[in-house]
N, C-alpha and C positions, 0 to 999 in steps of 0.2 A: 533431632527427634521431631516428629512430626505430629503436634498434637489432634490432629484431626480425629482417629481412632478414639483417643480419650472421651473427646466429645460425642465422638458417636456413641460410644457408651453407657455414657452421662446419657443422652437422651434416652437412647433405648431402655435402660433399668428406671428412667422416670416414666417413660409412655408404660412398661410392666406397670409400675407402682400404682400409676394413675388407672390403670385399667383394671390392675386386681381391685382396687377398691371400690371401683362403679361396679364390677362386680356383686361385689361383697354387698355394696348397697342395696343391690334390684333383688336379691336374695333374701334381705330383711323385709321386702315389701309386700305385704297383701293386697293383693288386687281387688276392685270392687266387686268382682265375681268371685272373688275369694271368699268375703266379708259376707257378702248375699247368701252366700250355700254354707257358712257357719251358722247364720240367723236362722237360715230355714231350715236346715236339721234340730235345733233346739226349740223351732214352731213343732216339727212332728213330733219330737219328744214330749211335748206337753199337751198332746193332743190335737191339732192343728191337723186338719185333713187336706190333701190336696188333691183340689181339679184340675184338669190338665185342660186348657184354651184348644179341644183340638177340633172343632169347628168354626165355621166363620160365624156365627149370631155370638159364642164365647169368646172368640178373639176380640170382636167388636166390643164387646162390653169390659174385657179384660182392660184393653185400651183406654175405658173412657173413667178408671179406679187412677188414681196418683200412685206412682210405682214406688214399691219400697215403701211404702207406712201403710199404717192398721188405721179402716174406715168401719167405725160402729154401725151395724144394719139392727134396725129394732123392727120384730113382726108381732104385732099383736105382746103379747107376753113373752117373746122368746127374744134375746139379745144374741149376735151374734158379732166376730171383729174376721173381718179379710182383710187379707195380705195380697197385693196383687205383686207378680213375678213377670214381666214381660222379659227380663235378663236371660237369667240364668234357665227356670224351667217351662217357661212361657204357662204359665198357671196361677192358678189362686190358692190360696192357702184358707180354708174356713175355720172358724173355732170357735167353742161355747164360751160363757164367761167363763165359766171353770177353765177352761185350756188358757184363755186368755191371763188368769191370774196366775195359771200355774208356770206362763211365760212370765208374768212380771215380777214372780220371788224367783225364777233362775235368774234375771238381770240384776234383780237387787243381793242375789247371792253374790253372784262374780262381780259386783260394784264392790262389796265389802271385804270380797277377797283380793280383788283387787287394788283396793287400799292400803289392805294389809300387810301386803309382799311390797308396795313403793316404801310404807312403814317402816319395814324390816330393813330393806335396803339404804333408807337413809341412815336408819340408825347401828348400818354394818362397816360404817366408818371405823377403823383402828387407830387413827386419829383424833377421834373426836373428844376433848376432855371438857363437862360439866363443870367443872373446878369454877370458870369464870364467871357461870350462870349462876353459881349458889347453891349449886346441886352436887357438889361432891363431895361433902364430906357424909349424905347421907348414903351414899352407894349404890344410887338408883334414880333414874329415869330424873323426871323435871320437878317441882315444887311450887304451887303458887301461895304467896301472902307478904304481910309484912313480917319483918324478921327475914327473909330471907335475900335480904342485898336489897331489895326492889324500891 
């Protein structure tokens, strides 16, 4: 018997394994031009208007903003935050304080939602028994003080 085929096998079903699961990985990944065009649809949501760079004196100046973060511009009494975009829309993004706040409680939403769901997930363990922490014979979540083990 000639093990040669065996082997060839062996490898071939390990290069599959190997390669579904880089696969699988690049799949899970968002790209920074992913990331950019999630932030800047949630800028126009909250009022965020966009200029588009499509002259050279706006490209020029599009250019000379730090890409990707909010630059506070003050006129007189008016406050305003841009978002410069050379990536993804080659534009600017302008916005009132108002837009501007109304992007900083959607971040502080999904900060707290998203806490919530890592929350949930840790504590979706079917494993996990309280009992040793000093928390189980009340039937619920965790307990601080003395008297309870500590």
């Amino acid at each position: 018997m000639n093990p040669a085929p065996v082997t060839y096998r062996f490898q071939n079903s390990r290069f599959r394994m190997m390669l579904l699961l880089g696969v699988l990985s690049l799949a899970g990944c968002v790209t920074a031009r992913d990331a950019v065009s999630e932030k800047e649809d949630h800028l126009a949501a909250a009022g965020f208007i966009v200029r588009p760079a499509n002259t050279p004196e706006r490209q020029q100046m599009l250019n000379r903003l730090p890409a990707h973060h909010f630059v506070k511009r003050v006129h007189g009494d008016v406050v305003h935050y841009v978002y410069a975009d050379p990536l993804v829309c080659d534009c600017l993004y302008v916005g009132s304080q108002q837009a501007y706040s109304k992007y900083q409680q959607y971040l502080l939403s999904k900060s707290l939602a998203d806490e919530q769901e890592t929350t949930a997930q840790m504590y979706a363990d079917p494993m996990w028994n309280w009992g040793p922490w000093g928390a189980g014979d009340m039937g619920y979540g965790f307990a601080y003080g003395p008297g309870m083990g500590w």
